[in-house]
Backbone as numpy.savetxt, mean C-alpha at the origin, in Angstrom:
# Nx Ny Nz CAx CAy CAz Cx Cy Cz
-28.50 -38.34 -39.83 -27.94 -38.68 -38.54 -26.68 -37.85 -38.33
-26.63 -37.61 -37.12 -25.23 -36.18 -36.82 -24.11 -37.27 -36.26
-23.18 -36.87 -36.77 -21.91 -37.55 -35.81 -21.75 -36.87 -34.84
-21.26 -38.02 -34.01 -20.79 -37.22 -32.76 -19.98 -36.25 -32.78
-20.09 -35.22 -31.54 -19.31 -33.60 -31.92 -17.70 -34.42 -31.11
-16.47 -33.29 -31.71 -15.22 -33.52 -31.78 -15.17 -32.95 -30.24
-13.84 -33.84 -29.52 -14.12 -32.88 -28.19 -13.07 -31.81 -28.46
-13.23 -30.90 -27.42 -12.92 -29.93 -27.07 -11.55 -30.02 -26.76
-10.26 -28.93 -27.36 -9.43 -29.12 -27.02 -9.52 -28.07 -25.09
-8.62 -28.83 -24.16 -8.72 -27.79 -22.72 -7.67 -26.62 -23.34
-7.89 -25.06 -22.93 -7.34 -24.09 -22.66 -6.02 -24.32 -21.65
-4.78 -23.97 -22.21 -3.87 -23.95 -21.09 -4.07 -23.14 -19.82
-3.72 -23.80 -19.01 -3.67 -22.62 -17.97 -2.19 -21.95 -17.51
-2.87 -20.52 -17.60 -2.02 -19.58 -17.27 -1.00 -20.13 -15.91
0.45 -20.00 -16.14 1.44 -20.01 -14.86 1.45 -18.01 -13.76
1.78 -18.53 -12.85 1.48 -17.77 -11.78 2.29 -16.28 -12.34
3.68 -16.31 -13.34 4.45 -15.48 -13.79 3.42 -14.48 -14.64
2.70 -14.93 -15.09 1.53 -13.77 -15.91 0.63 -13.27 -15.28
0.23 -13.69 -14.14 -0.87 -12.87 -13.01 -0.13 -11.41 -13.06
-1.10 -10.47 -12.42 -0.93 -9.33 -11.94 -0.49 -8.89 -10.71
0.90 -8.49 -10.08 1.03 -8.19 -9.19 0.66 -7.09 -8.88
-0.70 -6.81 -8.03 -1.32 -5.89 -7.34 -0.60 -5.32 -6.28
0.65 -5.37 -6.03 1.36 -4.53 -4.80 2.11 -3.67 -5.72
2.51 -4.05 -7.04 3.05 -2.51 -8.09 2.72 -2.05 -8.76
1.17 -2.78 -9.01 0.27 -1.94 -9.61 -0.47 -0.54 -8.80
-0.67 -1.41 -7.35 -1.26 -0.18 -6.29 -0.57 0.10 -5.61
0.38 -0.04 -5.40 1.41 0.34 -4.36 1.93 1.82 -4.24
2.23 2.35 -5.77 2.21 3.78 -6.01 1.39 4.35 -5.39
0.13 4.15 -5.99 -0.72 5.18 -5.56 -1.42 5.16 -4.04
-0.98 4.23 -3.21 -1.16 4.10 -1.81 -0.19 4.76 -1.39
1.05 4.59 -1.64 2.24 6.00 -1.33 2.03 7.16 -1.16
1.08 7.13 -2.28 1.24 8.93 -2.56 0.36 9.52 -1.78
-0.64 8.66 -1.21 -1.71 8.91 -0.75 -1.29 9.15 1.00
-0.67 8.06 1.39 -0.28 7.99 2.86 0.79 9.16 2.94
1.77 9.58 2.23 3.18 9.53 2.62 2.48 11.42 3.17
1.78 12.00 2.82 1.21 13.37 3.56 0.62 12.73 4.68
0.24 11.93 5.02 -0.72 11.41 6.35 0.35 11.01 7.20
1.37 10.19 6.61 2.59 10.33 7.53 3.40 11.59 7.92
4.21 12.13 7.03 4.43 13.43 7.39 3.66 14.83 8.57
2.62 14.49 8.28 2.00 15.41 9.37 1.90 14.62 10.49
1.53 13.44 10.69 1.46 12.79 11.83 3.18 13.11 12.34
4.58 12.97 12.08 5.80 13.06 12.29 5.13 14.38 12.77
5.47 15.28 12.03 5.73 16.98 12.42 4.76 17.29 13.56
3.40 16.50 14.07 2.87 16.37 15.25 3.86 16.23 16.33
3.85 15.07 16.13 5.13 14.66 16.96 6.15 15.11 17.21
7.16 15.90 16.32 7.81 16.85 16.73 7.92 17.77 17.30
6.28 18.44 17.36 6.01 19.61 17.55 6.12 19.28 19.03
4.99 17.95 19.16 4.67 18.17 20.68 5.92 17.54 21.60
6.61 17.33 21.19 7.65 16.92 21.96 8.71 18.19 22.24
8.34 18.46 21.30 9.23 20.23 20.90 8.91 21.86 22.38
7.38 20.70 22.22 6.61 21.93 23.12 6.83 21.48 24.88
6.43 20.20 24.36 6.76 19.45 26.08 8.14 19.93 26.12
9.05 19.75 26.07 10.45 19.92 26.41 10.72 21.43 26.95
10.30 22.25 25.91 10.59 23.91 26.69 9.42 24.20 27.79
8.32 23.41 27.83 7.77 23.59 29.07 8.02 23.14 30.51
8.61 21.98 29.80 9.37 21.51 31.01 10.64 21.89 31.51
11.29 22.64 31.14 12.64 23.61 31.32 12.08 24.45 32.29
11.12 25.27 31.86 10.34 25.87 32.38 9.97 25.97 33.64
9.56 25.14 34.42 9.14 24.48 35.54 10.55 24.37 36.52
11.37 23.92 36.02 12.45 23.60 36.54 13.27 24.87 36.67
12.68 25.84 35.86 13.85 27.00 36.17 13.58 28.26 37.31
């Protein structure tokens, strides 16, 4: 005849301080990735504002 089995001790559960924060784990490499997609989008913008402006001198002169 088997004795009854011993129970189980429960596993602690992990506090929220040991999770993984996924915004500094990926956060780098989303930087590095955007910060050329920003930059050219700016220097667009510069440009064409750059260009509108002496064309519009232009007109006026």
């Amino acid at each position: 005849m088997q004795s009854a089995p011993e129970p189980v001790q429960p596993v602690p559960v992990q506090h929220q301080e040991d999770s993984l924060n996924l915004l500094s784990l990926v956060g780098p490499v989303i930087v590095k990735r955007l910060a050329p997609v920003v930059g050219a989008a700016a220097a667009v913008g510069v440009l064409t504002w750059g260009v509108r402006r002496v064309l519009r001198r232009r007109k006026t002169s």
